[in-house]
C-alpha positions as CSV (number, residue, x, y, z in Angstrom):
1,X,0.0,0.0,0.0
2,X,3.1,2.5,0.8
3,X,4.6,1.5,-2.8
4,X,1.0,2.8,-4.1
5,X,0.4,6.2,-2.1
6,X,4.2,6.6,-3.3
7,X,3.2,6.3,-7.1
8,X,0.4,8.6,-6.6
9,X,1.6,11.3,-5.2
10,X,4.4,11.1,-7.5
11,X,2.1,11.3,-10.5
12,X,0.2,14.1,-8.7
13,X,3.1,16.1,-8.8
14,X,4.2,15.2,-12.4
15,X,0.4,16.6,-12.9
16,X,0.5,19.6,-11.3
17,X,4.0,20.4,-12.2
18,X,3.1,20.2,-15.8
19,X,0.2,21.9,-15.4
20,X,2.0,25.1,-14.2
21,X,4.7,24.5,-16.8
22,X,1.7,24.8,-19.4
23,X,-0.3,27.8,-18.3
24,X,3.6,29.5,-18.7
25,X,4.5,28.2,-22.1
26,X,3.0,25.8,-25.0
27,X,4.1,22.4,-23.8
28,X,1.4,19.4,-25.8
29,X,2.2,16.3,-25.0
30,X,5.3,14.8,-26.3
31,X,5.7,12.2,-29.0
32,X,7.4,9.7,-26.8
33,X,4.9,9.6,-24.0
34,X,2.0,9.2,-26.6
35,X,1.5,5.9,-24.9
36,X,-0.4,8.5,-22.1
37,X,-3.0,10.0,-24.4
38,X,-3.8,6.7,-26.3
39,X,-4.9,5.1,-23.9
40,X,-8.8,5.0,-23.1
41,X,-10.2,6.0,-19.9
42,X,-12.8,4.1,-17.7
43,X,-13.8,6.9,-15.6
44,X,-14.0,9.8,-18.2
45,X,-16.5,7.8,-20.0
46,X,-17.7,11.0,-22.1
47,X,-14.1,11.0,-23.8
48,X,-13.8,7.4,-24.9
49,X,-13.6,7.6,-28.7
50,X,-16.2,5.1,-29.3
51,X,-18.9,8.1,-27.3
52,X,-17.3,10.6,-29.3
53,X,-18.3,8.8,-32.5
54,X,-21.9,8.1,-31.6
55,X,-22.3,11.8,-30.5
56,X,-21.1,13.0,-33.9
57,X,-23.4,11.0,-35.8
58,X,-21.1,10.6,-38.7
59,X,-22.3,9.1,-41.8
60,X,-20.4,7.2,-44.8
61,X,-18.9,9.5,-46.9
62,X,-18.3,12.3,-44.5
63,X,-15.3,14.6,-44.1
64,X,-14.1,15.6,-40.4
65,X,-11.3,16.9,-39.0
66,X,-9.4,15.6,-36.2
67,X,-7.7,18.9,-34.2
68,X,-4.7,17.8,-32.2
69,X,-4.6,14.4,-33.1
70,X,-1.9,13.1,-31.2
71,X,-1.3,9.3,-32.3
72,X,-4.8,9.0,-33.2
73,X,-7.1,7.5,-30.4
74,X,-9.7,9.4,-31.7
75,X,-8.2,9.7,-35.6
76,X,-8.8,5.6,-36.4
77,X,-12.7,5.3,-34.8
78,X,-13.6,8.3,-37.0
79,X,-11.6,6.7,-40.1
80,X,-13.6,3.7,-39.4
81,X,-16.8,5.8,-39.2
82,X,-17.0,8.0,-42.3
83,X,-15.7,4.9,-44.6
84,X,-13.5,4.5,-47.8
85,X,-15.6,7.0,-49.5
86,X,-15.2,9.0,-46.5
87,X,-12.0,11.2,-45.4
88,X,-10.2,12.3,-41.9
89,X,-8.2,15.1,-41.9
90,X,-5.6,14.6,-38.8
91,X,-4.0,17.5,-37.8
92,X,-1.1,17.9,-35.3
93,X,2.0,20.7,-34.8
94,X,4.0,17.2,-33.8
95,X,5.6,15.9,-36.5
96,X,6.4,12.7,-34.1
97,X,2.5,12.2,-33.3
98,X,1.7,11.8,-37.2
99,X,4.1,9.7,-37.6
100,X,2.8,7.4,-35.0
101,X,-0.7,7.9,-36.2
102,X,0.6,6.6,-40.1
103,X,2.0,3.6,-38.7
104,X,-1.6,2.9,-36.7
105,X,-3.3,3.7,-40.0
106,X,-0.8,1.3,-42.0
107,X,-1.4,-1.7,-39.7
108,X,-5.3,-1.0,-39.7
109,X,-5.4,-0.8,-43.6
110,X,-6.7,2.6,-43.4
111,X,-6.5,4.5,-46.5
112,X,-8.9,7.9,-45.5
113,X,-6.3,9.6,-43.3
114,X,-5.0,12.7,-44.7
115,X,-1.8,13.9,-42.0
116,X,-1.6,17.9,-41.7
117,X,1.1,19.0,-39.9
118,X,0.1,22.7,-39.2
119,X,-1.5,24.9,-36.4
120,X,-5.4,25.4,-37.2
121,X,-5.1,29.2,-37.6
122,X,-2.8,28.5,-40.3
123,X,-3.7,25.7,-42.1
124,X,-4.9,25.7,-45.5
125,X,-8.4,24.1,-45.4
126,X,-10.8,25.6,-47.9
127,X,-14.1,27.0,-46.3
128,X,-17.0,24.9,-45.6
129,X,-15.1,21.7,-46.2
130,X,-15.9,19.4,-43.1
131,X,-19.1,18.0,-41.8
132,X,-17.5,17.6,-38.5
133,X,-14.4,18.8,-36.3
134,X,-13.3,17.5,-33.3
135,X,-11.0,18.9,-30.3
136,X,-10.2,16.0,-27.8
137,X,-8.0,17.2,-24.9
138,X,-6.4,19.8,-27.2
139,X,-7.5,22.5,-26.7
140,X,-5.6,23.6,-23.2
141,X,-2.3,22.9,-25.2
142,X,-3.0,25.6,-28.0
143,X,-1.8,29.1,-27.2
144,X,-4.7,31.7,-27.0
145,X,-7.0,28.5,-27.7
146,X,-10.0,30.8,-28.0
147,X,-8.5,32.4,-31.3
148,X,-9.4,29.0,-33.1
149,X,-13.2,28.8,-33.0
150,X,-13.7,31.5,-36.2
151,X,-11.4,29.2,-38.1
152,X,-13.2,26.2,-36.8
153,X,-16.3,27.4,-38.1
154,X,-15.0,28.9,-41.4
155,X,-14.1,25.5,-42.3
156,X,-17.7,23.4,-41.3
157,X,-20.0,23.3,-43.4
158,X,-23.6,24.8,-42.3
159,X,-24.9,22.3,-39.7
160,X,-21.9,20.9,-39.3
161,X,-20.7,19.6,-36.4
162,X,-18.3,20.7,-33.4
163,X,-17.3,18.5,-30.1
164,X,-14.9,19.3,-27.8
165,X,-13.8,17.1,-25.0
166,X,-12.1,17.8,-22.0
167,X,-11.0,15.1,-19.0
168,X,-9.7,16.3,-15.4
169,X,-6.8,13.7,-15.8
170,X,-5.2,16.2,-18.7
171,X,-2.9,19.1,-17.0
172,X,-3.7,21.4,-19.9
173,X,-7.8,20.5,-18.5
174,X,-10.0,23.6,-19.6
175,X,-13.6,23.9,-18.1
176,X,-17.0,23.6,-19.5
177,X,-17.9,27.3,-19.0
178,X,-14.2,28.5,-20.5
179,X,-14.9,25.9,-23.5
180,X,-18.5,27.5,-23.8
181,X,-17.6,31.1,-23.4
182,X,-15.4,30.6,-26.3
183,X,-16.9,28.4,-28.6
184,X,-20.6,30.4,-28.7
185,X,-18.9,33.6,-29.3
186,X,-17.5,32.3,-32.6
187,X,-21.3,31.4,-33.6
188,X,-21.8,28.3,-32.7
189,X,-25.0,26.8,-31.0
190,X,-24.4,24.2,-28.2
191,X,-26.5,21.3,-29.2
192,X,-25.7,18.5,-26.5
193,X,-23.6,18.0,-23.1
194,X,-22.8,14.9,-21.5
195,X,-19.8,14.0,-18.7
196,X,-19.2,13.9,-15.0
197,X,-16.6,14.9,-12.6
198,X,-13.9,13.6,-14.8
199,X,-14.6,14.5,-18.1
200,X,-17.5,15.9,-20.5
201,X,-17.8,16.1,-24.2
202,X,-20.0,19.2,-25.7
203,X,-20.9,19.1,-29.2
204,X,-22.0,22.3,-31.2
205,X,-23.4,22.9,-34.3
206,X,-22.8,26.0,-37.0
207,X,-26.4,27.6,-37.7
């Protein structure tokens, strides 16, 4: 039982050590300790990629955009959702997390991953091109995060589709009103809320 307390209050001050670090500076995830962010967690049920699927109601054929995809947890499930006729756009500043979300892709068979390595202020994406976008634990690592929502809406198409997802567990952890406060003011309408202490997922639409 001492080995345990030991453990956690070791990774409660790796937490809250890089928590601080990433209020201070831009500090995502690394590449090599993708393993943390791929894996699924039982408690934070509302951020489980197989809930963040059903929520978006993705059809065959559809286009959607994956924001900070890390090695693709959420990437492959929404691949797998839209079809071959469909397409993902996976986009990540870490060239190191793409590359681990290709080799995913390659041993899945997965053909409908398009890689982008670029912020989303800055990426070329033509307007109204997505039926979906989602932001899964990204947003908290995107300096000024708020400044992305115009973009984000720029490129959905009308009706389309917005969820972000947040889980306690993530240092860079931003809160429902913050993630409201910003997203509304860039037009959307919040359509749906689910979650609980650990974690929520809020989808929004474009009017």
């Amino acid at each position: 039982m001492t080995g345990f307390v030991v453990l956690l209050l070791l990774l409660a001050a790796l937490w809250g050590g890089w928590r601080i670090a990433s209020r201070r500076t831009g500090l995502p995830c690394p590449s090599e300790i993708a393993w943390l962010v791929e894996m699924e967690n039982p408690l934070a049920r509302s951020t489980r990629s197989e809930r963040i699927v059903e929520q978006l109601g993705l059809r065959q054929g559809d286009a959607a955009i994956d924001i900070g995809c890390g090695p693709g947890r959420v990437t492959i499930p929404l691949a797998r959702a839209v079809g071959p006729h469909g397409q993902v756009t996976a986009l990540d500043v870490q060239d190191g997390m793409l590359a681990r979300l290709a080799a995913r892709a390659e041993a899945e068979g997965l053909t409908n991953i398009r890689r982008l390595q670029s912020d989303i202020r800055n990426a070329a994406i033509p307007p109204g091109a997505f039926d979906a976008a989602v932001l899964v634990m990204a947003l908290g690592e995107i300096p000024n995060g708020a400044g992305i929502f115009p973009s984000v809406f720029n490129m959905l198409k009308p009706g389309g589709r917005l969820l972000v997802a947040e889980t306690i567990f993530d240092p860079h952890y931003v809160s429902r009103r913050r993630v409201r406060q910003q997203v509304s003011a860039a037009g959307f309408r919040e359509t749906r809320s689910i979650g609980n202490v650990f974690g929520y997922s809020i989808t929004f639409e474009r009017p």
